[in-house]
C-alpha positions as CSV (number, residue, x, y, z in Angstrom):
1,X,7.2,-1.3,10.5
2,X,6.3,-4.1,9.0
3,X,9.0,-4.7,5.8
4,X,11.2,-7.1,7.9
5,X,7.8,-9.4,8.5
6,X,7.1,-9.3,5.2
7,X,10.6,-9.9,3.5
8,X,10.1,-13.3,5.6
9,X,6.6,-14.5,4.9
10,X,5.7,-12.2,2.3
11,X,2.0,-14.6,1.9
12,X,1.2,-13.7,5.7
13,X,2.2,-10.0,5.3
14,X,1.5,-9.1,1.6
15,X,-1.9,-7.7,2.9
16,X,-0.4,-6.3,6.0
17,X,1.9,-4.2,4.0
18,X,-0.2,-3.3,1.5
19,X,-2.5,-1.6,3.9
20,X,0.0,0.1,5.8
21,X,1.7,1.9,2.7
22,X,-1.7,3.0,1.9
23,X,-2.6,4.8,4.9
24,X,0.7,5.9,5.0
25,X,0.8,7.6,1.3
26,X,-2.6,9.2,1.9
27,X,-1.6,10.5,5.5
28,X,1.4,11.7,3.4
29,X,-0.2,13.5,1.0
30,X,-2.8,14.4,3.5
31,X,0.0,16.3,5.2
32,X,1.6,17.8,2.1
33,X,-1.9,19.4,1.0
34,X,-2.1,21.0,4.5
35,X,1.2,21.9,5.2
36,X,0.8,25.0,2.4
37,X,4.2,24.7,1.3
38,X,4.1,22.1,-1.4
39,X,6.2,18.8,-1.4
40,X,6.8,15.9,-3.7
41,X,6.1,12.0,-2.7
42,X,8.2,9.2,-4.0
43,X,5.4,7.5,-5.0
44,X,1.6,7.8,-4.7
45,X,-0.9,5.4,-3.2
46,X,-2.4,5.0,-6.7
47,X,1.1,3.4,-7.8
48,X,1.0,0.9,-4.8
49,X,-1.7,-0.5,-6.5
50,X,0.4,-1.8,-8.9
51,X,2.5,-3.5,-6.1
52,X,-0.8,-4.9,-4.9
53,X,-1.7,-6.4,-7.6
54,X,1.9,-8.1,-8.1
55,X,1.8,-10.1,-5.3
56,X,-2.0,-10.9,-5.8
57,X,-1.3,-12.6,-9.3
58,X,1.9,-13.9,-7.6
59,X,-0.2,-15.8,-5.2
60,X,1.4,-13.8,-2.3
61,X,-2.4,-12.1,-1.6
62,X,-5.6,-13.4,-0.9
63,X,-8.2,-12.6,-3.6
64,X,-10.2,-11.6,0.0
65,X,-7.4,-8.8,0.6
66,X,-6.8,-8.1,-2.7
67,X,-10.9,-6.9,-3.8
68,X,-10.6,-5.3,-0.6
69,X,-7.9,-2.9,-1.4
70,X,-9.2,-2.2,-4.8
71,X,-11.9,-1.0,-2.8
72,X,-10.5,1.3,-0.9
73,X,-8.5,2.5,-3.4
74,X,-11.3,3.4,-5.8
């Protein structure tokens, strides 16, 4: 829900967005593991990471935001 936001202030949103799509790849996988039948994700919460970091050494993310999502990531 929030692409559009961040396609327009991508420095008020990079966090924002970053969050979201993490939550959303673990609920993802969450669901795939429980489902019993298998599936295949696009991409993983591990490779958003990469994204994350992009826009931190863009200047797009607060070094705040950024340790913080390493964090959770780890």
């Amino acid at each position: 829900p929030y692409l559009p936001q961040f396609y327009e202030d991508m420095e008020k949103y990079a966090a924002t967005i970053q969050f979201e799509r993490f939550v959303f790849r673990l609920q993802q996988s969450h669901d795939i593991r429980v489902s019993g039948r298998g599936g295949v994700q696009d991409r993983s919460h591990w490779e958003d990471a990469i994204f994350a970091e992009c826009l931190f050494k863009s200047g797009k993310m607060k070094q705040a935001d950024y340790e913080t999502y390493i964090k959770l990531a780890e």
